[in-house]
N, C-alpha and C positions, 0 to 999 in steps of 0.2 A: 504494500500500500504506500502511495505516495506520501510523506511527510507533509503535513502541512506546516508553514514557519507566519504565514500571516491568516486572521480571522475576523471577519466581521459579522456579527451577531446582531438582526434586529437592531442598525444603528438609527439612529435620530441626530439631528444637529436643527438646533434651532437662531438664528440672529431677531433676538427679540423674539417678536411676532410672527417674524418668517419662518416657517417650514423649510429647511432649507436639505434636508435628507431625509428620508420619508421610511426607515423603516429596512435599510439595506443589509442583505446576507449576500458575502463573496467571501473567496478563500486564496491561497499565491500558495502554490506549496514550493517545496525546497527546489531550484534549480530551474524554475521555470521565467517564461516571462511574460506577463498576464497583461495584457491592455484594455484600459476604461480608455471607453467612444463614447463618443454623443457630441452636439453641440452647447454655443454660449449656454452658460445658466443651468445647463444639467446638474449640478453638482461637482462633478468631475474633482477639481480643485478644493474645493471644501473638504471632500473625503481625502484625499492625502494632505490636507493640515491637521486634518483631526487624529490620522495615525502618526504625525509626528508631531501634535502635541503643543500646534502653533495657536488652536485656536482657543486655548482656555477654557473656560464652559461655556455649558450651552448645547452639552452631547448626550446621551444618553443608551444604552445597549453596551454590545460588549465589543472591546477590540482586544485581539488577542496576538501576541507576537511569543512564537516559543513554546505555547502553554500557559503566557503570565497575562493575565488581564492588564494593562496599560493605559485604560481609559480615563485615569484621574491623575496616570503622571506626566510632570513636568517635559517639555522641548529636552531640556540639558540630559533627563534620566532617559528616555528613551531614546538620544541619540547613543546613549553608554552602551546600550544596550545591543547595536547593531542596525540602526535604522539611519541610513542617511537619504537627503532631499535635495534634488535638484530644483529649487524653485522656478519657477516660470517668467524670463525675463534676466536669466542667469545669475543679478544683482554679483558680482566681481568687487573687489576691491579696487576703485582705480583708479589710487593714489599708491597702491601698492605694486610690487613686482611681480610678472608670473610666480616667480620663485616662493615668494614671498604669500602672495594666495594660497598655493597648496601649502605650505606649510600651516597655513592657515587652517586647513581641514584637518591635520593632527594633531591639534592644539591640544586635545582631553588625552591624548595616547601620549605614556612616559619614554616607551621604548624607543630612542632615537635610533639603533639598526634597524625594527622594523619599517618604520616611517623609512628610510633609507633606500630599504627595498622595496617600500611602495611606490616611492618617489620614481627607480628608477623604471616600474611596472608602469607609470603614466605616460613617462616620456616614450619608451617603446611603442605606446597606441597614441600616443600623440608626437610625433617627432618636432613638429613645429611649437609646441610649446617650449621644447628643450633652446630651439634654436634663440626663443625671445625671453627667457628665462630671467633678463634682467629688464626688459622691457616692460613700462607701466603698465597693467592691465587694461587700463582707460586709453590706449592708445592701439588697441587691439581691433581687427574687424570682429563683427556679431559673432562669424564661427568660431574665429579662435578663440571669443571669451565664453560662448558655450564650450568650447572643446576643455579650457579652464575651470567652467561649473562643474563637469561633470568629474574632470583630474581631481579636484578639491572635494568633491565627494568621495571620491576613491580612496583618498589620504586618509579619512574617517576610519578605512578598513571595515567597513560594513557585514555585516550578511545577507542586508537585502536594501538595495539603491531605489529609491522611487523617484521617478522624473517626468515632472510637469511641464508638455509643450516643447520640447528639445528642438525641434524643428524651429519652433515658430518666426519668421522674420527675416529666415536665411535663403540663399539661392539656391533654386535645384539641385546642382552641385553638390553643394557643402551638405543640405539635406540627403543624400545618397550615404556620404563617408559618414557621416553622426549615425546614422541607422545599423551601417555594417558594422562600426565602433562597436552601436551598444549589443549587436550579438556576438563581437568577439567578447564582449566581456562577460556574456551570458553562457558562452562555452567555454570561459576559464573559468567559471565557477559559481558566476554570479548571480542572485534572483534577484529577479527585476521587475515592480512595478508602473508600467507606463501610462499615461495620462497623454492623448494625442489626440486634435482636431485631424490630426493626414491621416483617416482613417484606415488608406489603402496602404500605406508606406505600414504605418503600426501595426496591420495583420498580416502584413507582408513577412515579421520577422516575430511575432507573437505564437504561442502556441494553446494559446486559451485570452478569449475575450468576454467584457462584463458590457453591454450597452444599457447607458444614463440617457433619463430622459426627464427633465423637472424635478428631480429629486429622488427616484427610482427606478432598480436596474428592470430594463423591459426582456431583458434578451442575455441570456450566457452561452457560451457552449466552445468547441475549439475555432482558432483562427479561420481552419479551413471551412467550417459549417458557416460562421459567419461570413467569409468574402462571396460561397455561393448563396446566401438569404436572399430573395429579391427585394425586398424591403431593407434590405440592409443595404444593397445595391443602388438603390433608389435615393436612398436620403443619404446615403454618409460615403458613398463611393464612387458618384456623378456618374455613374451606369443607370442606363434607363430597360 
């Protein structure tokens, strides 16, 4: 039986008054790489702040990572934990150095050889960050300071990476290498939660999808059952 390492149990998330997660049951198990679809407003992003703990109260149900219920703790205890986040919009340091960023991701880790070997596990999938490595962040193109969000995630040494919109804002191009990136790092060992408007690129390299739609998942099942749905094809794949 497959492990499961993420759980989401009858969650709720409320902002105020709003309804903002209606009640969601999904699972990530160990080694896979699960992508939430839908469009603006589904939820999407709400649900991966609430498993890392971004969004304080206002949740209710159960979120389980491991085994350990996590629902009432802290951003800082559940990043100790194994949980890192690629926020959407990359937010880089940049006033600071490539260098200087990832190191920035093993700030909570004491072991300077492992961070060491992280570091040079980033630069190998990222060669271009090695090359600007003392180059401000803020003077970086979009891809390279995603290619930075996600290095500085890595630095965390995680168990399981979740990444909100990695594409968004980049050119064809650059969106191609960020996708085959996040499955080399999904076949060295990684589980991965994705969070993607490119619905077709995200099942493209997904092996199990959750589709959101206002606050509830409409649709599960693997990537390949989803790309041939015709309703799935319709609205989230610009296939008619």
């Amino acid at each position: 039986m497959p492990e499961k390492m993420l759980e989401l149990v009858d969650y709720h998330f409320y902002y105020g008054q709003i309804h903002a997660i209606k009640g969601i049951s999904l699972h990530v198990d160990k080694g896979e790489i699960v992508s939430l679809i839908g469009g603006n407003g589904a939820g999407k992003t709400t649900t991966l702040r609430s498993i890392s703990g971004l969004l304080g109260k206002g949740g209710s149900g159960e979120i389980r990572f491991m085994g350990q219920n996590i629902e009432k703790m802290k951003s800082h205890q559940i990043s100790k934990l194994g949980i890192a986040q690629c926020l959407e919009g990359r937010h880089v340091f940049a006033q600071l150095s490539v260098a200087e960023n990832l190191m920035m991701g093993a700030f909570l880790r004491p072991a300077a050889k492992e961070s060491q070997r992280d570091l040079e596990y980033v630069y190998s999938l990222f060669p271009r960050l090695k090359e600007r490595e003392k180059q401000l962040a803020g003077t970086l193109s979009g891809g390279e300071q995603q290619m930075l969000a996600v290095g500085r995630a890595l630095m965390q040494h995680p168990q399981l990476l979740m990444m909100d919109e990695p594409s968004l804002g980049l050119a064809p191009r650059v969106i191609s290498d960020i996708f085959q990136t996040i499955q080399k790092i999904n076949q060295d060992g990684m589980t991965i939660l994705l969070v993607e408007q490119n619905s077709n690129a995200a099942l493209q390299i997904a092996h199990r999808g959750y589709v959101m739609e206002t606050g509830n998942i409409v649709l599960e099942g693997s990537a390949e059952e989803l790309r041939n749905n015709g309703e799935i094809q319709k609205s989230y794949l610009g296939q008619e």
